[in-house]
C-alpha positions as CSV (number, residue, x, y, z in Angstrom):
1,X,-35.3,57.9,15.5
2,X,-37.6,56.8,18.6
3,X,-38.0,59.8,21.8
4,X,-34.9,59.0,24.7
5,X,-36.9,59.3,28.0
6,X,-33.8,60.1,30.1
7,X,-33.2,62.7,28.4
8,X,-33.9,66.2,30.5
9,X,-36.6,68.5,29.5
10,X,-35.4,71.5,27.3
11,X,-35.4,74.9,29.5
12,X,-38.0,77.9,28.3
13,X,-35.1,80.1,28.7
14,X,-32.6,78.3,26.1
15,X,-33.0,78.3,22.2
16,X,-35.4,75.8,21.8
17,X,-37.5,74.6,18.2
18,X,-40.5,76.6,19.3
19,X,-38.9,79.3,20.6
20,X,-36.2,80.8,18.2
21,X,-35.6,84.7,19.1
22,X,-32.6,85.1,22.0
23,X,-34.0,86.1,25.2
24,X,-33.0,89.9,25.9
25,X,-30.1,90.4,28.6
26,X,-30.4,91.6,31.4
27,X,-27.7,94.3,30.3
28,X,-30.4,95.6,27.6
29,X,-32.8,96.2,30.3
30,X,-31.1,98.4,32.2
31,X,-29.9,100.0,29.1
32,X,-33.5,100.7,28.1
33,X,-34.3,101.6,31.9
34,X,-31.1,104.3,31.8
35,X,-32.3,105.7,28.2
36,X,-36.0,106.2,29.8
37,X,-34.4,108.3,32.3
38,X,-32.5,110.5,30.4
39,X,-35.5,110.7,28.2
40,X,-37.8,111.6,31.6
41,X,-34.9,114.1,33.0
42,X,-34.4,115.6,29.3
43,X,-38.2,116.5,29.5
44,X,-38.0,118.0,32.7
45,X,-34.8,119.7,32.0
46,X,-36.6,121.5,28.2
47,X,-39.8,122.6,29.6
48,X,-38.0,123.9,32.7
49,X,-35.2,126.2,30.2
50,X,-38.1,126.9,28.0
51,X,-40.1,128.6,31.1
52,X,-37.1,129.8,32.6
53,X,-35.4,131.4,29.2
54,X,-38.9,133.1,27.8
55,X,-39.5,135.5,29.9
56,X,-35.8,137.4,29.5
57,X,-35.0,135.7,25.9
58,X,-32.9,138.6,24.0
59,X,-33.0,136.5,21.0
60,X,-35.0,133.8,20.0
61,X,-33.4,132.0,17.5
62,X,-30.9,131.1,20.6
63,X,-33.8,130.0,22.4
64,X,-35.1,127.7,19.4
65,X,-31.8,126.4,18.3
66,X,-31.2,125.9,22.0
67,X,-34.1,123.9,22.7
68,X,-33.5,122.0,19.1
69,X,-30.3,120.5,20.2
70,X,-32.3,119.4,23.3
71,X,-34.5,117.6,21.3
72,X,-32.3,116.4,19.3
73,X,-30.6,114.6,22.5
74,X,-34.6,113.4,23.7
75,X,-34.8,111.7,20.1
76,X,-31.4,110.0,20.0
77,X,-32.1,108.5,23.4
78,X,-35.6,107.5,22.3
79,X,-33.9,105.9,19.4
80,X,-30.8,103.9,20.9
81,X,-33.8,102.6,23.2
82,X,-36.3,101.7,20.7
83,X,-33.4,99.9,18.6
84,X,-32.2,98.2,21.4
85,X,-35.7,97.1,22.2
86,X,-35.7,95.8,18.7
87,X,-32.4,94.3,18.7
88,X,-31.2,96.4,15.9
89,X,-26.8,96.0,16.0
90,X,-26.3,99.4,16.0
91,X,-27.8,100.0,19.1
92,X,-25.5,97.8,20.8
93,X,-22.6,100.1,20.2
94,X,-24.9,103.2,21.2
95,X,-25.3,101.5,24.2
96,X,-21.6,101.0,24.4
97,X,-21.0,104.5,23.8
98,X,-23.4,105.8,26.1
99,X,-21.7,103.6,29.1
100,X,-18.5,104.9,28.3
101,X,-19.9,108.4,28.5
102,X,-21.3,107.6,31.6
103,X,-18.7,106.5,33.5
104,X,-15.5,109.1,31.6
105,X,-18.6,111.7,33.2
106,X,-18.8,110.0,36.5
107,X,-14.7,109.9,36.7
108,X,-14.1,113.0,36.2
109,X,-16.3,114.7,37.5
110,X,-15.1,117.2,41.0
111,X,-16.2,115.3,44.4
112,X,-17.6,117.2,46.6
113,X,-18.2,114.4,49.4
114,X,-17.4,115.6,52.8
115,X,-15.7,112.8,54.8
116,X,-15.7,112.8,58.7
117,X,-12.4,111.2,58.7
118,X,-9.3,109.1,56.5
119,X,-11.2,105.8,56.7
120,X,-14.4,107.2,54.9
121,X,-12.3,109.2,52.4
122,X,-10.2,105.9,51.3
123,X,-13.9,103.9,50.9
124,X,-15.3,106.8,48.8
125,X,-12.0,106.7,47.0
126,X,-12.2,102.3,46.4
127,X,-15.3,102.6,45.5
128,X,-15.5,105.8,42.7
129,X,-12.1,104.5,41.1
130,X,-11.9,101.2,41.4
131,X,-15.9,99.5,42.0
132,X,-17.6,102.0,39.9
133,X,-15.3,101.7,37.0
134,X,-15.5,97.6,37.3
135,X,-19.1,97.8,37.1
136,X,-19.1,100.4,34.0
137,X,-16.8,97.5,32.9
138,X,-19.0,94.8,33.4
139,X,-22.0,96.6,31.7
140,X,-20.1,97.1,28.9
141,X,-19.4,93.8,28.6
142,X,-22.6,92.5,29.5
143,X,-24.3,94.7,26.5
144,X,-21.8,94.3,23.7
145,X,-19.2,91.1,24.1
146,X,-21.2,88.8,26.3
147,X,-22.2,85.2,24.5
148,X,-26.5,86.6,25.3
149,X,-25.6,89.6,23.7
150,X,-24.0,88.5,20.7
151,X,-27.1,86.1,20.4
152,X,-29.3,88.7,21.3
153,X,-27.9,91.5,18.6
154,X,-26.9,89.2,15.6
155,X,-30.7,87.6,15.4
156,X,-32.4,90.1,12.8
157,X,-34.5,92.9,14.1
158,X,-38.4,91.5,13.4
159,X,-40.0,93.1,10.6
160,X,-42.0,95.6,10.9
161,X,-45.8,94.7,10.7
């Protein structure tokens, strides 16, 4: 079969012959961003109980088993975003898990916004139960049910070397 030369150039960002692992979606990314975060905020949050709890501990198995289940938290977060960097398919549904979380937290949660008058109250109200949730949405989609995703999560994670 002889080359077509009207046919376009294959793009970097497609599956081409010399490049055949899915580029990772944009979704993952901020996934990954988010778990580094919590991971960051978790630290904080440890050392600062630890400091805060030693000096009036009455018992310290409560402090230990206490900062244990902390940990615990750091390393699953550490995980889902190692896994997700390594497109491993359970991490997808982590991922889904965590967003759903993160937005059942976000709706829930009491608002304390102080609004100056009816026109600022209805905005705040559009946009924490109707944008927010739609973007929560979105991400979820994005991660798990998008056609990158699928691509991205159903290539096998590379070996280890």
């Amino acid at each position: 079969m002889s080359h077509n030369p009207y046919t376009p150039p294959q793009s970097r960002t497609e599956l081409s012959p010399e490049r055949d692992d899915p580029p990772r979606p944009i979704a993952v990314w901020l996934l990954i961003i988010l778990l580094s975060i919590f991971v960051a905020l978790f630290f904080w949050g440890i050392s600062r109980f630890i400091v805060g709890s030693w000096a009036n501990a009455a018992e310290i198995g409560v402090l230990v088993a206490s900062t244990i289940w902390r940990l615990g938290i750091v390393g699953a977060f550490i995980a889902g975003g190692y896994g997700a960097y390594r497109r491993h398919r359970w991490s997808r549904w982590f991922g889904v898990a965590l967003i759903v979380l993160l937005a059942v937290f976000t709706l829930l949660r009491k608002d304390t916004t102080y609004y100056a008058n009816d026109a600022e109250r209805a905005g705040g109200y559009v946009a924490r139960y109707v944008i927010v949730p739609l973007l929560f949405a979105w991400w979820v989609y994005a991660l798990a049910f998008s056609r990158k995703a699928r691509r991205y999560f159903s290539k096998p994670a590379p070996e280890e070397v």
